[in-house]
DSSP file (Angstrom, degrees, kcal/mol; ACC not computed):
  #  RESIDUE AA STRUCTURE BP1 BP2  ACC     N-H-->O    O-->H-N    N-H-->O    O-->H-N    TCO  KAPPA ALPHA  PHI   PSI    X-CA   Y-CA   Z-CA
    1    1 A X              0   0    0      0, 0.0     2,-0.2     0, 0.0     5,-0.0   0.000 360.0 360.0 360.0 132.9   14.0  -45.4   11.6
    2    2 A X     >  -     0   0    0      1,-0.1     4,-1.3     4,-0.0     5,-0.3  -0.569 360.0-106.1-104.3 164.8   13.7  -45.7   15.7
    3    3 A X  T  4 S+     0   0    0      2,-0.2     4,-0.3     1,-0.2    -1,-0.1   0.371 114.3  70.4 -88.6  24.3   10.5  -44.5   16.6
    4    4 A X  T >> S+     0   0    0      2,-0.1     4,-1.3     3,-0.1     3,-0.6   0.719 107.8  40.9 -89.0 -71.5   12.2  -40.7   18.1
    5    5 A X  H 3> S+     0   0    0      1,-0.3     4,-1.2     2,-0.2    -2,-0.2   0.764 115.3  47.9 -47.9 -23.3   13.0  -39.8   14.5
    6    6 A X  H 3X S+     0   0    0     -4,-1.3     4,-0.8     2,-0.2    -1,-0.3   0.827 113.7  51.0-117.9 -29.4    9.6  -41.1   13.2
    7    7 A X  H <4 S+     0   0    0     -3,-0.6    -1,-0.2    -4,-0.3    -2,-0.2   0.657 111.5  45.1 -40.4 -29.9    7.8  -39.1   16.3
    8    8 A X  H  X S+     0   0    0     -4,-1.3     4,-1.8     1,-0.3     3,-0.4   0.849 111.4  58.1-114.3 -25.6    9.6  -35.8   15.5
    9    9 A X  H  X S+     0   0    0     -4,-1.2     4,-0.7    -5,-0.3    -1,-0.3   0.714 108.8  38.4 -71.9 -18.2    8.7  -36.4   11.8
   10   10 A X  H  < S+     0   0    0     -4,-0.8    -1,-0.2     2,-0.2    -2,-0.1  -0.190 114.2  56.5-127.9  35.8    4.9  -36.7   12.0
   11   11 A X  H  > S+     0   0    0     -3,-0.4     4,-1.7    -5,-0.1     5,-0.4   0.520 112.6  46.2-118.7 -42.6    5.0  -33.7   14.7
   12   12 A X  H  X S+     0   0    0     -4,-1.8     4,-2.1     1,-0.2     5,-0.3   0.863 116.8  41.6 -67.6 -28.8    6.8  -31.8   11.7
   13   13 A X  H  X S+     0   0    0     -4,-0.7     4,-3.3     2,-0.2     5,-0.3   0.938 113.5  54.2 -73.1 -39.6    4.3  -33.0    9.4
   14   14 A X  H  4 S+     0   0    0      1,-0.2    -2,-0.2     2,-0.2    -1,-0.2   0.836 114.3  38.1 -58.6 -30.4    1.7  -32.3   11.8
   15   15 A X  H >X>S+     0   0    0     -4,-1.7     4,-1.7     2,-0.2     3,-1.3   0.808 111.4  60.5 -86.8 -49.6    2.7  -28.7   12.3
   16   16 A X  H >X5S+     0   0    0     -4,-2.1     4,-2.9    -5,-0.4     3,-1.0   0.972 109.9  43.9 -50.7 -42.5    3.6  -28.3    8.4
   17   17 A X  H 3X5S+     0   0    0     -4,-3.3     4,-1.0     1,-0.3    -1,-0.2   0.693 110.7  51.8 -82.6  -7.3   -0.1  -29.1    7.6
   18   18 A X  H <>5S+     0   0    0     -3,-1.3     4,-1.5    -5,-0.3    -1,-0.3   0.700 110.1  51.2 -94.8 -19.5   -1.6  -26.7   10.5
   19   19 A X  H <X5S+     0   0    0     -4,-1.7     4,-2.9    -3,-1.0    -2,-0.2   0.910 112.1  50.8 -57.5 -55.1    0.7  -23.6    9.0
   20   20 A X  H >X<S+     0   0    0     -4,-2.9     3,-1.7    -5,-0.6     4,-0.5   0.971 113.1  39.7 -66.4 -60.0   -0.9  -24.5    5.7
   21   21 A X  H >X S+     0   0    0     -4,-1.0     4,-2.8     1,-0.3     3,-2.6   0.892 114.9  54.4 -51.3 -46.7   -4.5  -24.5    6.9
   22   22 A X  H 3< S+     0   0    0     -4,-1.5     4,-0.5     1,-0.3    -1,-0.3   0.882 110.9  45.0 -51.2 -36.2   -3.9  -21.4    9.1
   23   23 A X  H <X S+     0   0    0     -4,-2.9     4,-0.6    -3,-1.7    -1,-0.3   0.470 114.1  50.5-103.4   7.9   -2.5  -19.6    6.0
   24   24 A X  H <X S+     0   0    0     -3,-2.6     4,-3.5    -4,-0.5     5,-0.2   0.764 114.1  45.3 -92.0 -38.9   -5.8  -21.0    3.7
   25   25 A X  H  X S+     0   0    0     -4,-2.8     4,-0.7     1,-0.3    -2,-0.2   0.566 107.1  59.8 -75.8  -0.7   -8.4  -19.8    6.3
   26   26 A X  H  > S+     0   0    0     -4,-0.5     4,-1.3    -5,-0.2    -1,-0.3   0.852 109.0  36.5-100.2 -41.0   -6.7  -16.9    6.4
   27   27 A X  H  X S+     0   0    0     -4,-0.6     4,-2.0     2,-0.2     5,-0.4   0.940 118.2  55.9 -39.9 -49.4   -7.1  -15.8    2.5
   28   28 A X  H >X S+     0   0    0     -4,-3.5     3,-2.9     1,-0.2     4,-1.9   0.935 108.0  43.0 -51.5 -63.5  -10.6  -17.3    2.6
   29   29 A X  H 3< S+     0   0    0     -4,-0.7     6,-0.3     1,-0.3    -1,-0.2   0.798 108.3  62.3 -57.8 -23.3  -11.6  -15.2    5.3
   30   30 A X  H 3< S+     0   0    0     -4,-1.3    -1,-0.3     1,-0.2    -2,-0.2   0.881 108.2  46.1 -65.9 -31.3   -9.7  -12.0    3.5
   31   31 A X  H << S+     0   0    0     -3,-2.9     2,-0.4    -4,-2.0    -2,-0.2   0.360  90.5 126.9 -85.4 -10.2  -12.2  -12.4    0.6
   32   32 A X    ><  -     0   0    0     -4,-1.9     3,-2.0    -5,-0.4     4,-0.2  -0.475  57.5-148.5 -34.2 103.0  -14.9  -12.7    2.8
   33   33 A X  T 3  S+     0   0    0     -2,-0.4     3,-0.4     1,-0.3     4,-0.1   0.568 101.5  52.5 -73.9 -15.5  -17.7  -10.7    2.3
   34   34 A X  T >> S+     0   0    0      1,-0.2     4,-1.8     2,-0.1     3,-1.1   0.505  81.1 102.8 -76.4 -25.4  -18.7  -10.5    6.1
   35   35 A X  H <> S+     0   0    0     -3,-2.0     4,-1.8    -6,-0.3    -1,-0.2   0.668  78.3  55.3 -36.9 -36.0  -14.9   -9.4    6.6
   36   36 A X  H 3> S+     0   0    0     -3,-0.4     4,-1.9     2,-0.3    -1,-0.2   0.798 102.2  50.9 -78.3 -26.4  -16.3   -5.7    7.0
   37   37 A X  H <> S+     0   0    0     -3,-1.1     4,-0.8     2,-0.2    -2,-0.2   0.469 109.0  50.4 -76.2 -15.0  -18.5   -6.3    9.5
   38   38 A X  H  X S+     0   0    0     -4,-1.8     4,-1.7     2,-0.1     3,-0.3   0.913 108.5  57.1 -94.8 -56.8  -15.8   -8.1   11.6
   39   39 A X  H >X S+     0   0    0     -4,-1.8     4,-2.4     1,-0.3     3,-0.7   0.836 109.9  40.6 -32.0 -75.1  -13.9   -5.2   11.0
   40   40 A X  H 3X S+     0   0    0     -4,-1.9     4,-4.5     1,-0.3     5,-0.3   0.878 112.6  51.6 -42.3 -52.8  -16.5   -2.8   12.4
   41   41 A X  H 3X S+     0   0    0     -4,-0.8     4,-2.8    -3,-0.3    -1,-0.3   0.913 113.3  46.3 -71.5 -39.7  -17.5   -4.6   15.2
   42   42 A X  H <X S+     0   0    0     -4,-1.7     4,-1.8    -3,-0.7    -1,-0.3   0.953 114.3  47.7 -81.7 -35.1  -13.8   -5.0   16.2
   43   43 A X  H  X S+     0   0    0     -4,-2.4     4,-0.7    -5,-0.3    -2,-0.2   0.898 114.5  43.9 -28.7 -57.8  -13.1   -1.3   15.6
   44   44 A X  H >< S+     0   0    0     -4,-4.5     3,-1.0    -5,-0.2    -2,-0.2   0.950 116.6  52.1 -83.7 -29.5  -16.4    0.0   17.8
   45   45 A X  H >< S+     0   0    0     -4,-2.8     3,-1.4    -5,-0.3    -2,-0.2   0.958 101.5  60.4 -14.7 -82.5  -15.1   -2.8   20.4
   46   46 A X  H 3< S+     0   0    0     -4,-1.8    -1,-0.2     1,-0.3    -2,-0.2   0.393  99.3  53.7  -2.9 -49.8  -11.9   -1.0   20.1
   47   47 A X  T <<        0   0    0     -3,-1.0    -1,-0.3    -4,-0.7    -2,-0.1   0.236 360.0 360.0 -97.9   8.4  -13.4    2.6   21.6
   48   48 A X    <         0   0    0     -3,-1.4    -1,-0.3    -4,-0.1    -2,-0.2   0.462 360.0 360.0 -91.3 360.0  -14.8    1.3   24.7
């Protein structure tokens, strides 16, 4: 493997494993109990 192919593989890996983290922190933070107060705050933000 010349080291173009082995570049573009651990940029694909790199990106597959930042998708995956984006999409756990994005459950966690949906089960979050603080999730309703970022709500509000971005809501009354929202009306200025």
């Amino acid at each position: 493997m010349n080291n173009k192919n082995k570049d573009k593989n651990i940029n694909y890996i790199t990106y597959e494993m930042f998708v995956e983290n984006a999409k756990r922190q994005k459950e966690a933070f949906e089960k979050h109990p603080a999730k309703a107060v970022y709500d509000e705050v971005i809501r009354l933000l929202g009306k200025k």
